[in-house]
N, C-alpha and C positions, 0 to 999 in steps of 0.2 A: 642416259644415252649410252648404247653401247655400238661401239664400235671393231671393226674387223677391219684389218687392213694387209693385200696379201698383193703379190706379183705373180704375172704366167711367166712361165718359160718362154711360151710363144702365142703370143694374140694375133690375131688375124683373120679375116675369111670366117672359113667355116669355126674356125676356134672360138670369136668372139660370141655365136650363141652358144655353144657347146660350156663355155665358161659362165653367160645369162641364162644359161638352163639350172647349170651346178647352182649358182647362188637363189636363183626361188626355188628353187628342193629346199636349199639352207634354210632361208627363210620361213618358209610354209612350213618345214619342222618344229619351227620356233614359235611360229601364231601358233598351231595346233596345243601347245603347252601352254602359252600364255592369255587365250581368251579371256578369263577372269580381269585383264588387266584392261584389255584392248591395245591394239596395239597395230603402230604403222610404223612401215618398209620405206627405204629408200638407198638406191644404191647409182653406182654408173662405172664406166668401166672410161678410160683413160689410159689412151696408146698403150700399154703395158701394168696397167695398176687396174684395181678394182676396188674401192670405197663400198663399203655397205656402213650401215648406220638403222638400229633397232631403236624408238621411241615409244616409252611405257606414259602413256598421257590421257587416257579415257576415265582415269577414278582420281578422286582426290585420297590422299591419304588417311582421310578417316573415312572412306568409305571402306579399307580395309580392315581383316583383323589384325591383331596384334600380330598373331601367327605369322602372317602374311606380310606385314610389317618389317617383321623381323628378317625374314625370307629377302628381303630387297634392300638391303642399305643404301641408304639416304647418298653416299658419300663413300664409293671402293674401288678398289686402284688393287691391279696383279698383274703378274709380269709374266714372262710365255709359260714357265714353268706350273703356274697355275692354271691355264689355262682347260685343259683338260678336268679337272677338276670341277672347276666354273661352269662348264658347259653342260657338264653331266649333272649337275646338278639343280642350274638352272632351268637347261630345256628336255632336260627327261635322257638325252641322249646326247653324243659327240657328236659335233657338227664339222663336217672336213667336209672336203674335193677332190675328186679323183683325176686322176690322167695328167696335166699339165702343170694345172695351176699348183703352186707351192707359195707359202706363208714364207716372209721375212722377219715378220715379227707382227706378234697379238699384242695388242692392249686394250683395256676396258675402262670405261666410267659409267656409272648405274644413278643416275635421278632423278628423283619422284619430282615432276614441274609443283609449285605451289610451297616448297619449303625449304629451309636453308641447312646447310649442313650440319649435320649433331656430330655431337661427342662421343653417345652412345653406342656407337661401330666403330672400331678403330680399322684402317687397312693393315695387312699380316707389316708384319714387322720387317723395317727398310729405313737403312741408314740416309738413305735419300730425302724421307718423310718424315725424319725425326723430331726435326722445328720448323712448323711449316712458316713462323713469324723470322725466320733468318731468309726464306728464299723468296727472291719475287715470283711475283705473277706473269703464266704465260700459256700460252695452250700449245697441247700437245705439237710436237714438230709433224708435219706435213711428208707424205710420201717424197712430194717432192723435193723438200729440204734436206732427208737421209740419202736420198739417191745424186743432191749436190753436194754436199759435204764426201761421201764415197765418193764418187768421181773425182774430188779434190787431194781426197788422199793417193786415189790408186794413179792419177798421174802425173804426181809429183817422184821424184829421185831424190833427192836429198831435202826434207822437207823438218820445217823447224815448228815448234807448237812454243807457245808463250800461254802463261796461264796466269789468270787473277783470283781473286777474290771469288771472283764466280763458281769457282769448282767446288769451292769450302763451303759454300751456303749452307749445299746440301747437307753436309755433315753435323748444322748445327752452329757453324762458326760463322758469324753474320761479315758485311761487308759494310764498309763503308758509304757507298753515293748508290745504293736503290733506294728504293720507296719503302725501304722498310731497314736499310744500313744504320748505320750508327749514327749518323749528320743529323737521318729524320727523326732525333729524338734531342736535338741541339748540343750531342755530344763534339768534341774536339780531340783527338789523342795530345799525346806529349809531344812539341816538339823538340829537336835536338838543343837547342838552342837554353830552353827552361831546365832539360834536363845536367845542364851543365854546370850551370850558373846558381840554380836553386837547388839546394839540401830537402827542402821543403816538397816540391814536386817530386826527388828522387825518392824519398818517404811515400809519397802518397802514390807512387808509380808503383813501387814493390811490393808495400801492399798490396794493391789491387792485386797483382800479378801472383803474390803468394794465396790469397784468398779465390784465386779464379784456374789457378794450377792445376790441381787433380780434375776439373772440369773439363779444363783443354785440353788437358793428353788424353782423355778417356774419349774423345772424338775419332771416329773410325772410317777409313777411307770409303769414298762413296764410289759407285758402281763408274760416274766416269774415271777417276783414279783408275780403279784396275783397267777399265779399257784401253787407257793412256799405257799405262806398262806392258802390256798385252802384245801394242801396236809397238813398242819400242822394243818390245824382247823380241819380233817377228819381223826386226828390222824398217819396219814403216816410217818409223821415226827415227832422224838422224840425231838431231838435236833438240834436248827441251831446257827453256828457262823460263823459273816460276816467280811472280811478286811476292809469293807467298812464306810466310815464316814456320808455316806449323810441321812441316813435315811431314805430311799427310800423301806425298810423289814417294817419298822413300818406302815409307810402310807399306807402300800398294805394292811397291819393288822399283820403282824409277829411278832414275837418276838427275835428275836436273842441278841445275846451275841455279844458286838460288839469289837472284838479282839483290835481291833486299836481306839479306841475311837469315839468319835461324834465332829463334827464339829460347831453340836447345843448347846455347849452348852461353856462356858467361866468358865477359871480358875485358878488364883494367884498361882504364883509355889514358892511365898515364905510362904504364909496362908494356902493356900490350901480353900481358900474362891471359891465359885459357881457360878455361874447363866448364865443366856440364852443370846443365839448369838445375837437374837432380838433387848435384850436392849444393849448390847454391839454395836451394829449398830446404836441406837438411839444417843449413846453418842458419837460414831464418826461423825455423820450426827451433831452434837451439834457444836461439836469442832472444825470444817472442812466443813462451810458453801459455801465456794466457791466448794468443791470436790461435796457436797451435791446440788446444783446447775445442774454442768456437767453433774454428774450421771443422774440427774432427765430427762434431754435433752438427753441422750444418746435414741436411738432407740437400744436395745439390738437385738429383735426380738427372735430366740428361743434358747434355751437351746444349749448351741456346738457352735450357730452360732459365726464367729469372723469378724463382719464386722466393730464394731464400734471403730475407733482409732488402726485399726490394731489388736484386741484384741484377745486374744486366750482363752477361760476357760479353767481349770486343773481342775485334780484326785479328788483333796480336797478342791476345793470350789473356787479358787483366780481366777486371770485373769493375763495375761503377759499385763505390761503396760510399757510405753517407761521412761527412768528414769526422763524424766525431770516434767512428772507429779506428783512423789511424794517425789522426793528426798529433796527437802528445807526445803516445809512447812507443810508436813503432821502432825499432833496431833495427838497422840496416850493418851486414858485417863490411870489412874493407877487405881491400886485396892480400894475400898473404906474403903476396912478395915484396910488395914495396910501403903497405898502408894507401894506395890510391884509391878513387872511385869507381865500382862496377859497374857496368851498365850490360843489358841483352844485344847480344852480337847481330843487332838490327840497324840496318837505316831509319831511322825515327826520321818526319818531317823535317826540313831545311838542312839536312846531312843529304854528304853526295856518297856516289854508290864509288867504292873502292875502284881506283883505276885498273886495277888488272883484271877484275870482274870487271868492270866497264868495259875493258877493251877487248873480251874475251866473249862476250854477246856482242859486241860489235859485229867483229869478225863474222862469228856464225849467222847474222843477219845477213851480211853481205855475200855470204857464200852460199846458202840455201837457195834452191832455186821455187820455195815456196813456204809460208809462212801463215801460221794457224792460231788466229788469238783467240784463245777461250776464255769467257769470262772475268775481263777484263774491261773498262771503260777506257782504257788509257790515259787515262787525267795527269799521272805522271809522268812528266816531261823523259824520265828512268826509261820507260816502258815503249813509249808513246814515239822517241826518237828510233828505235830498232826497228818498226814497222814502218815507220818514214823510209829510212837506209832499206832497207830488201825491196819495197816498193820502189824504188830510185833506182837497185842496181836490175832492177828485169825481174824479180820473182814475182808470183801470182800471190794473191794475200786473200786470206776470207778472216772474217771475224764470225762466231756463235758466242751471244752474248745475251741477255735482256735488259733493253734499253738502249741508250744511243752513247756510241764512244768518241774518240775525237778524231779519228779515221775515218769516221763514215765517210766524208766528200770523196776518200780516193780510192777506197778498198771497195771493188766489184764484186763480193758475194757478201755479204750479210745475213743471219741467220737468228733470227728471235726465239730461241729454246732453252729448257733447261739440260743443262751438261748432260746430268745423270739419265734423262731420257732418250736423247738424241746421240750420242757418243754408242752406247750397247748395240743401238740397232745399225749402228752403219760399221763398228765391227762383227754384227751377225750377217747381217746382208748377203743373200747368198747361200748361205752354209745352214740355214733354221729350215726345214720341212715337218709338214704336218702329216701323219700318217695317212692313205686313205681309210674311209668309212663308209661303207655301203648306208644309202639313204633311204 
């Protein structure tokens, strides 16, 4: 199925066939190249939008050659910048609109009806698409969805974004409560509570975490990331605070507030002494030369991926490893200033989030006069109370998320997408045109 999806300046009257003329040119350029396939049209035009939609479905796929085969992947995905490319390659020639109509943004999906997606195409390379077993399931966002979400930003003044799990999918770093999070495999993290109390668990915490290390920071911010910094360096956004621990706001260029702490960085819970994951990693690589060894030989390969020893990455940096790897002889270092216990400068489960970070997203909840949770279910009560409070004190609230959060009863815009798709296009919005092309 391929799709086109583009906005007029001005529809109306005489525009609305002027713009039904441009697109069966379009089309008809397009059958002309693709006889061999067969192939049927279907488009319509809506107050200001224009949907077209090409379906390749008259052969089954072995009634083609390999050639041909080849020529049409089963399963491909490109973003505007390809698009040109795509076109000219596919339909013999660039397929544009003159006069009015202008494009907000191209996307494509190509499907032979009759078989299921191979492995043997991969799409161009996109931090978005890099484990597609970390993000759920959802279909592309809707004209109409980009042009509410836009409108939510453009007339909001001081407008606050909260960010989950959801934004990290993309990048490989899975989540917790989807249909594909970390729960749906009967995993549990640590909570605050085991990690205290038991040597045992704090062993098989670090572990993990030292064996799943080079994996997590090799995770690269995804296309919503930069949209988010984009919109905050351009003043759009006042304030942002993340659940997230990896730091993946900062690398984009953000700055958020990060509710639940960092994963970067290490710290004695009986001193309250500091310092970086890095060298915290140097000292276990010191202590734990044989682990230091393995890991060096492990082929991780990317970000999500779990092929090595069965390996799974998690939410907050670790990896699931089988117990006979760390339970004996791991070495865990102590603090250097006191001899105390280190722990990752996180809120783990059944710990509360620091009062002056607490009260400090409070505040901003209550001051915004609108509020944008992205991928986020709000399960934690952390989270979950600051979109209560702005919703209470008068701001306007939307959630983009997939799946149902625990706001839905009261939050009036709702929006079932993934970040990385939905985010680009509603900061292009407007500002993307397609050249014209004489047809």
């Amino acid at each position: 199925m391929l799709w086109f999806y583009g906005t007029a300046n001005s529809l109306g009257g005489e525009e609305d066939s002027n713009v039904e003329r441009w697109v069966r040119q379009a089309m008809a350029v397009i059958s002309n190249k693709s006889t061999m396939l067969g192939t049927r049209f279907s488009f319509s035009i809506h107050h200001s939008s224009i949907a077209m939609s090409l379906s390749f479905h008259s052969h089954s796929p072995s009634s083609l050659s390999p050639s041909d085969r080849k020529e049409l992947p089963r399963d491909y995905f490109f973003q505007p910048r390809l698009g040109n490319w795509h076109l000219t390659r596919r339909g013999g020639r660039l397929i544009s609109f003159k006069g009015c109509v202008k494009f907000v943004h191209t996307t494509c999906r190509i499907s032979i009806p009759g078989t299921s997606p191979g492995n043997d195409v991969k799409p161009p390379s996109n931090n978005s698409f890099r484990d597609k077993k970390a993000v759920p399931d959802a279909d592309p966002p809707s004209i109409k969805d980009v042009n509410l979400l836009y409108q939510f930003f453009d007339q909001s003044t001081k407008l606050m974004v909260l960010t989950g799990a959801g934004i990290s999918t993309e990048c490989g770093i899975p989540d917790y409560r989807s249909p594909n999070g970390a729960y749906s495999t009967g995993f549990r993290p640590i909570t605050h509570q085991e990690f205290l109390r038991s040597s045992r668990a704090r062993r098989r915490y670090w572990a993990r975490s030292y064996a799943g290390w080079r994996r997590f920071t090799a995770a690269q911010p995804s296309a919503a990331h930069r949209a988010l910094a984009t919109l905050e360096k351009a003043g759009r956004i006042d304030f942002m605070i993340t659940q997230n621990v990896d730091r993946l706001h900062h690398r984009a260029g953000s700055n958020p507030l990060e509710l639940h702490g960092t994963v970067y960085t290490v710290i004695c819970i009986d001193c309250g002494h500091s310092f970086s994951r890095s060298l915290f990693q140097d000292q276990l690589k010191e202590l734990n030369p044989k682990w230091a060894e393995a890991i060096e030989n492990l082929d991780h390969g990317d970000p999500g991926s779990d092929k090595s020893f069965g390996m799974k990455q998690r939410p907050d940096g670790d990896i699931e490893i089988d117990e006979k790897f760390w339970e004996e002889d791991f070495v865990l270092p102590t603090c250097q200033k006191c001899n105390g216990v280190l722990k990752p400068e996180v809120v783990f489960f059944g710990d509360n989030v620091p009062k002056d970070r607490a009260d400090m997203a409070m505040e901003a909840s209550k001051r915004c006069d609108a509020l944008l949770v992205l991928g986020s279910s709000l399960m934690t009560f952390s989270a979950f109370r600051l979109v209560r409070a702005a919703h209470e004190a008068g701001a306007a609230t939307a959630i983009v998320n997939i799946g149902e959060t625990r706001a839905d009863d009261f939050v009036p815009l709702k929006i079932n997408a993934r970040l990385g798709e939905i985010l680009p296009r509603v900061l292009n919005t407007g500002s993307i045109t397609v050249p014209a092309v004489q047809l």
